[in-house]
C-alpha positions in Angstrom: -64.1 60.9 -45.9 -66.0 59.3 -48.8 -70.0 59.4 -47.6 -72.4 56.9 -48.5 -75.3 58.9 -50.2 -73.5 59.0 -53.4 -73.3 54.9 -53.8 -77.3 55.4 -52.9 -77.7 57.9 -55.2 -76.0 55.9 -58.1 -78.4 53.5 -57.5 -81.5 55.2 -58.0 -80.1 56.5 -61.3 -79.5 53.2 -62.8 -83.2 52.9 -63.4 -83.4 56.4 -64.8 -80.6 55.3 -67.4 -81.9 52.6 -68.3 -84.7 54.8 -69.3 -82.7 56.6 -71.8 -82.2 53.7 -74.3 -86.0 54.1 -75.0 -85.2 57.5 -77.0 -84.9 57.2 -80.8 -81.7 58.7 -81.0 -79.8 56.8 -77.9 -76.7 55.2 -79.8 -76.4 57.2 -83.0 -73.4 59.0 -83.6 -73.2 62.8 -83.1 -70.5 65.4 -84.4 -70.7 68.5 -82.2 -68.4 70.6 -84.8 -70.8 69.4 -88.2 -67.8 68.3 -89.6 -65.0 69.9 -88.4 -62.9 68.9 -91.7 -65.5 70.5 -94.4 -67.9 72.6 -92.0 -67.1 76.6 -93.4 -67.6 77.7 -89.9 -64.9 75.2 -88.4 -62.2 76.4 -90.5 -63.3 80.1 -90.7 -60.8 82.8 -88.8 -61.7 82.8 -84.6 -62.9 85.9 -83.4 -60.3 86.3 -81.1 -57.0 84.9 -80.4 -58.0 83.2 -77.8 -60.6 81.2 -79.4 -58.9 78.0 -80.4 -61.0 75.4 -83.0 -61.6 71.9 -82.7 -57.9 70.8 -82.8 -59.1 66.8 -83.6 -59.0 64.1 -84.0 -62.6 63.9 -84.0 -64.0 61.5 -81.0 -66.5 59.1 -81.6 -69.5 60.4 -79.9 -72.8 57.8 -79.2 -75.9 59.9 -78.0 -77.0 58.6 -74.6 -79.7 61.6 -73.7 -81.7 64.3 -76.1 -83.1 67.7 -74.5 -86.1 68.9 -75.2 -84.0 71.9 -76.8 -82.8 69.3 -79.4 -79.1 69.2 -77.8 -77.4 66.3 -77.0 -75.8 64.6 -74.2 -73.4 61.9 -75.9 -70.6 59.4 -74.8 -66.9 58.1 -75.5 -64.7 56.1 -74.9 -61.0 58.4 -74.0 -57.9 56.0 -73.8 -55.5 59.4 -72.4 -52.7 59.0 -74.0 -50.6 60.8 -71.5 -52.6 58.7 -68.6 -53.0 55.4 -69.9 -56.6 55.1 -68.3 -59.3 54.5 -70.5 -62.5 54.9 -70.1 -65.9 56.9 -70.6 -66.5 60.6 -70.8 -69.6 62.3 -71.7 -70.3 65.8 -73.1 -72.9 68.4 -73.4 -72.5 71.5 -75.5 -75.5 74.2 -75.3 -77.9 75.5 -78.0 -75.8 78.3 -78.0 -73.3 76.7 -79.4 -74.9 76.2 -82.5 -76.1 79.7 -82.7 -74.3 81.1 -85.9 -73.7 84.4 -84.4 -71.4 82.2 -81.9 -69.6 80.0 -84.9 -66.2 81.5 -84.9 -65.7 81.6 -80.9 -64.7 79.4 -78.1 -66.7 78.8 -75.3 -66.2 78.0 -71.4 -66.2 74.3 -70.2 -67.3 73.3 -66.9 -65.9 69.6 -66.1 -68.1 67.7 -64.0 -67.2 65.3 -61.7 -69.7 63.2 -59.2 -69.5 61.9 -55.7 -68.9 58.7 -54.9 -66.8 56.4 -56.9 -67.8 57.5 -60.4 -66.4 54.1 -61.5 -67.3 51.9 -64.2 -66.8 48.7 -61.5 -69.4 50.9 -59.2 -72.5 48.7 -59.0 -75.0 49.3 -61.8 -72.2 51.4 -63.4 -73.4 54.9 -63.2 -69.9 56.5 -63.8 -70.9 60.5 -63.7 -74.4 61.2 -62.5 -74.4 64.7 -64.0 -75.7 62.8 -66.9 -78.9 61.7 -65.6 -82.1 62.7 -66.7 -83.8 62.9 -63.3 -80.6 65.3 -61.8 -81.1 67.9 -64.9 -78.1 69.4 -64.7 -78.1 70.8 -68.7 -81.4 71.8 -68.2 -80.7 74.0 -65.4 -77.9 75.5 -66.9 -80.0 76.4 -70.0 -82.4 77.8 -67.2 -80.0 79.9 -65.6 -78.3 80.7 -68.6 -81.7 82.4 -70.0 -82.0 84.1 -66.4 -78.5 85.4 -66.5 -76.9 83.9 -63.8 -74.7 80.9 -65.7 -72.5 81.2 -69.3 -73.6 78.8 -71.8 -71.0 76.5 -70.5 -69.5 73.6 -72.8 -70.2 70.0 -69.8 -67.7 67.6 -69.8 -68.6 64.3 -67.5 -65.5 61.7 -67.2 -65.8 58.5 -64.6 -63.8 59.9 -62.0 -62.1 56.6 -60.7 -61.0 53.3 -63.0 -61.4 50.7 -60.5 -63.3 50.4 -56.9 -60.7 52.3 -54.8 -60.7 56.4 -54.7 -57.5 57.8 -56.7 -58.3 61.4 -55.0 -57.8 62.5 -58.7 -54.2 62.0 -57.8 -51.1 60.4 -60.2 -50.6 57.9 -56.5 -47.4 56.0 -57.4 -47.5 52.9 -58.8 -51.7 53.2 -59.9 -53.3 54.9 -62.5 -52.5 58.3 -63.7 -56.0 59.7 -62.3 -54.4 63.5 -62.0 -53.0 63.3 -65.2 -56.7 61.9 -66.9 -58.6 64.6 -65.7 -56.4 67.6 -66.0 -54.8 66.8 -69.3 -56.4 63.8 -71.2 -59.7 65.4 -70.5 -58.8 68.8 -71.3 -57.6 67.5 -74.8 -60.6 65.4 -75.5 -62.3 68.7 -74.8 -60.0 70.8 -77.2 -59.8 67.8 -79.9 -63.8 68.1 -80.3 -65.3 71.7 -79.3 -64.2 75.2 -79.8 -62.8 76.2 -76.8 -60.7 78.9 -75.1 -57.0 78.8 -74.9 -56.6 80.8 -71.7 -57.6 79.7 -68.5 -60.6 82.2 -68.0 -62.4 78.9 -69.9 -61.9 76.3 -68.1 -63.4 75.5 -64.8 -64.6 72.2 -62.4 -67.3 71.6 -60.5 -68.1 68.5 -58.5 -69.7 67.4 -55.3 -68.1 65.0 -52.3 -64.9 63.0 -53.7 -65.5 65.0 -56.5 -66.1 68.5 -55.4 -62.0 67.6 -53.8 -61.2 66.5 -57.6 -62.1 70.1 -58.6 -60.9 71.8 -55.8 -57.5 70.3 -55.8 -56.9 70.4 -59.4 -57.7 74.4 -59.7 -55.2 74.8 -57.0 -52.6 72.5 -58.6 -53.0 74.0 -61.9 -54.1 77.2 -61.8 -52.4 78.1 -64.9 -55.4 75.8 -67.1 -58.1 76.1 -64.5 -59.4 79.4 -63.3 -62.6 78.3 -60.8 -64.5 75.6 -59.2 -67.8 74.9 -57.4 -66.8 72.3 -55.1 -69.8 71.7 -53.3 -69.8 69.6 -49.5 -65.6 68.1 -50.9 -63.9 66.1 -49.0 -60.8 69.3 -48.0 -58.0 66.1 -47.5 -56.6 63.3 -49.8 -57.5 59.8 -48.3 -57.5 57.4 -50.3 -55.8 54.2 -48.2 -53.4 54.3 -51.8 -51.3 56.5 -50.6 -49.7 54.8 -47.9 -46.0 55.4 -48.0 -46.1 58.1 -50.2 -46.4 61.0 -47.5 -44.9 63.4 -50.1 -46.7 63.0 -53.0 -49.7 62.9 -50.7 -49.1 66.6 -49.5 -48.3 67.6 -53.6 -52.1 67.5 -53.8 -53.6 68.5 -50.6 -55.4 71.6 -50.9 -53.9 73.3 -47.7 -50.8 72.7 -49.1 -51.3 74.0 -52.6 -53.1 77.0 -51.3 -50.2 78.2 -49.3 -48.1 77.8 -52.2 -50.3 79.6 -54.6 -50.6 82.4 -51.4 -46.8 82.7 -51.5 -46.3 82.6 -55.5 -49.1 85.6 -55.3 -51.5 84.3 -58.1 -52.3 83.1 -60.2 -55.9 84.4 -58.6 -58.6 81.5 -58.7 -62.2 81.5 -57.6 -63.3 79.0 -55.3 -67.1 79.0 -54.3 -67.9 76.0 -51.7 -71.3 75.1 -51.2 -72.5 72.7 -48.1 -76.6 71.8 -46.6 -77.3 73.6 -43.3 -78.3 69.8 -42.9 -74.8 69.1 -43.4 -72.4 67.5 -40.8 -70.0 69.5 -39.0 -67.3 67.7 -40.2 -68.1 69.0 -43.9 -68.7 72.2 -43.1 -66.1 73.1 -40.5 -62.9 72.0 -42.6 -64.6 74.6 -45.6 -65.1 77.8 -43.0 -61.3 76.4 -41.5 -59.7 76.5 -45.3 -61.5 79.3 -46.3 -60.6 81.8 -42.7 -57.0 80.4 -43.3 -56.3 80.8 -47.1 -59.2 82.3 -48.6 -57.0 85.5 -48.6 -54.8 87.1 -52.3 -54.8 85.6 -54.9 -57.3 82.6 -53.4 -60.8 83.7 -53.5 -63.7 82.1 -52.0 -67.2 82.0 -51.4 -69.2 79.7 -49.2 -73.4 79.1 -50.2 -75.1 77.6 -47.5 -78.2 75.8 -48.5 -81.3 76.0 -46.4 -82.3 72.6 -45.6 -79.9 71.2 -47.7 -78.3 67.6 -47.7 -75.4 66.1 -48.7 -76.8 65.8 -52.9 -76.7 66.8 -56.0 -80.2 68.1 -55.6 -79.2 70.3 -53.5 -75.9 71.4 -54.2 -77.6 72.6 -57.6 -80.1 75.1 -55.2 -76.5 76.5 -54.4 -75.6 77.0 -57.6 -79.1 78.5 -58.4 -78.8 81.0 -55.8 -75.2 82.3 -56.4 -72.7 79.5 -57.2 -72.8 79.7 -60.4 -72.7 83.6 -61.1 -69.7 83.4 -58.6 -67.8 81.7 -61.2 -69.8 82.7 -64.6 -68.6 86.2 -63.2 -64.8 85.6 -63.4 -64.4 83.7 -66.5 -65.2 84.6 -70.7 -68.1 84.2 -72.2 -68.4 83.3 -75.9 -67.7 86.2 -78.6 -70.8 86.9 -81.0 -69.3 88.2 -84.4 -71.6 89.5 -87.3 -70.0 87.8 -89.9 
């Protein structure tokens, strides 16, 4: 069920981004590495083996948003070349990542993923609201990081459908390789430009509505890259109308299905922490309690925050994560290794 706040919510952000191209920086290029090819620190020996470097080719990176801490959130254009889908991603790396006691070690990336179409053919063409100023998503990460409740997570933002029609994050026979773009093209863009982890414990998606399902369904489809999601008010089913006649690929990335697979290979464990409004509709809610009372059991580990007053938004979602979403996850995956030298 895709709701309608999301196509209202893109709307009120197109405004907001607009506002952006009023910053001095907006536009300029930005090299999250310094160089990856002569920087000391990009070439030096990780701190651990499974810190892996920028692996390149370096991305061409545009600025689109600076934080009052000086970091940046910047843009690119990704043409996957395992998908074949082009189009944008955005990323965010925190000031800890330019800490020099951090230099030689990986850190944990949260892919974010909106609601609604997240479509460059969506009207006004917000693709990921995560990126918007009036949301604030990187600063309340820097907030809860500084409180001790979040990592310093690396954000990675991609448009979460190509067209006007939901993919479900899906490889749906015969259309774009949607699965396949977020799971591996992304994840590359990711490892090409930042240091990240090689094991799973650093990688992890979060997402709200059509895109809290993204998350959702690609932990449990790959839970040998992802470890954890926040999948806050998801859709629990596939439905996009672009999978008529294709009942079996369908059920390949339904998470009912992939759960009781993962239940019966006994791991490996992921962490799954849902998050819906008590304002919510029972047909959010009720398919969350039914998954979680059903498979939330081994190696499939769940937690449910209930929002007082909340609504289905990213507002919201992000008073979840606030109050215990975000440690829920932050607990189960690797933080970044300070070294002395």
């Amino acid at each position: 069920m895709k709701r309608p706040y999301a196509v209202a919510l893109a709307a009120t952000l197109i405004a907001a981004c607009a506002l952006l191209t009023g910053c001095s920086e907006t536009g300029n290029p930005v090299d999250f590495n310094a160089g990856a090819t002569n920087d000391g620190a990009a070439r030096a020996k990780p701190v651990d083996n499974d810190t892996l470097m920028p692996t390149g080719p370096r991305s061409d990176f545009r600025i689109t948003r600076t934080l009052d801490d000086g970091t940046h959130i910047a843009r690119t254009t990704l043409r996957g070349p395992k998908s074949g889908v082009t189009g944008s991603v955005w990323v965010w790396a925190p000031k800890e990542y330019r800490d020099p006691k951090y230099a030689k070690s990986g850190f944990p990336v949260l892919i974010a993923l909106p609601g609604g179409l997240g479509s460059p053919k969506e009207a006004g063409g917000v693709t990921n609201y995560w990126v918007g100023g009036d949301i604030e998503l990187q600063e309340n990460l820097t907030r809860w990081t500084a409180e001790g409740k979040s990592l310093p997570f690396i954000v990675v933002m991609p448009m979460l459908n190509p067209d006007t029609r939901y993919h479900d994050a899906s490889d749906i026979p015969g259309q774009q390789k949607m699965g396949t773009w977020l799971t591996e093209d992304v994840v590359q863009l990711a490892k090409a430009n930042f240091r990240t982890f090689k094991s799973r414990d650093g990688w992890a998606f979060m997402g709200s509505s059509s895109g809290g399902f993204a998350g959702l369904k690609s932990v449990l489809k790959h839970p040998e890259k992802f470890k954890a999601a926040i999948a806050s008010g998801p859709d629990m089913a596939p439905d996009s109308p672009l999978w008529a006649g294709h009942r079996a690929e369908r059920d390949a990335n339904t998470p009912a299905k992939l759960a009781q697979q993962l239940l019966r290979k006994g791991g490996p464990d992921v962490y799954l922490a849902f998050q819906a409004g008590t304002r919510e509709s029972t047909a959010v809610k009720a398919p969350i309690r039914q998954f979680r009372q059903t498979y939330g059991k081994g190696p499939v580990h769940t937690a449910l925050q209930l929002i007082p007053d909340g609504r289905h938004n990213a507002w919201d979602y992000q008073k979840g994560m606030a109050a215990g979403s975000i440690k829920f996850i932050s607990d189960r995956m690797k933080a970044p290794i300070p070294s002395n030298s």
